[in-house]
N, C-alpha and C positions, 0 to 999 in steps of 0.2 A: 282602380275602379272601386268607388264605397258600393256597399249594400246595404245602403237608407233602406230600411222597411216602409212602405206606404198602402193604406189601407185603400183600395179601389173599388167595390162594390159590398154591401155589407146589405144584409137582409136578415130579418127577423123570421124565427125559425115558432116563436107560437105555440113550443114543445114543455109537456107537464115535467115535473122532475121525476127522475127515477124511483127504484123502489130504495135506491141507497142515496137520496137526494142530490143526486148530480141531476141540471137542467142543461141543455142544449138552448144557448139564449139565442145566436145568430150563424149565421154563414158568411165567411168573406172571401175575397179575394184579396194577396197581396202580392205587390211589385219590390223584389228587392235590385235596385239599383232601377237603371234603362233595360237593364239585357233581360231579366227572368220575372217571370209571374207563376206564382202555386194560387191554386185555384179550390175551392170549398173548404178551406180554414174554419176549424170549430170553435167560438166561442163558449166555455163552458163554464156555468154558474157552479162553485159548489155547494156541499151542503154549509160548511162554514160560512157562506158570503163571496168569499176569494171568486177569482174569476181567471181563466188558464186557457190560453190559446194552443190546440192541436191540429198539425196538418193531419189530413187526411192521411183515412188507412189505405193499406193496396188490397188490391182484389184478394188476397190470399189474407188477407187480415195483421200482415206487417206493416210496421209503422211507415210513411212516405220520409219521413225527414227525422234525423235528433239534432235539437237544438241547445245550448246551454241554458239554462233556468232565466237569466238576464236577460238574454236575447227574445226566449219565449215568452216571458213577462212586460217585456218592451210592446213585444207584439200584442197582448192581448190589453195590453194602454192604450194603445192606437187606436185598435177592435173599437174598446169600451164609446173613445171621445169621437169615433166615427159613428157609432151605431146611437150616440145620443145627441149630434149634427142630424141626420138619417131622420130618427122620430123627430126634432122639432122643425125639421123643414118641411113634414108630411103631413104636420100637426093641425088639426082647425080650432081656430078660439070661436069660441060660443060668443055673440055682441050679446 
């Protein structure tokens, strides 16, 4: 069984940047493989530019998942070309 990552709901999150400029740009969900879905994935702008996809914390403030750098970098490729499919299908052009 592969674990293709696949971006499945991605929504704009509307959030200012912090005081140390990290922004929260979206929220998604992903599907690795048929069998498992992790569920409010953070997209996160940083102050550099860079952009770093984070699962969700647990209620105690531990991490949900560690990922290798590739892997979480793959993911937050995906995030990006979802969440700017996302804005132009939402998008109105002015005639």
């Amino acid at each position: 069984m592969q674990l293709e990552p696949r971006i499945l709901f991605i929504r704009e999150t509307g959030e200012s940047p912090s005081p140390k400029g990290f922004r929260k740009i979206a929220l998604f969900d992903v599907a690795f493989g048929d069998g498992f879905t992790a569920h409010d994935w953070r997209l996160v702008e940083t102050p550099t530019g860079g952009v770093h996809a984070y699962a969700p914390d647990l209620k105690n403030g531990a991490k949900s998942a560690d990922l290798a750098p590739a892997f979480r970098d793959l993911i937050a490729d995906l995030a990006v070309k979802a969440l700017g499919a996302n804005l132009a299908l939402h998008s109105t052009v002015a005639a």
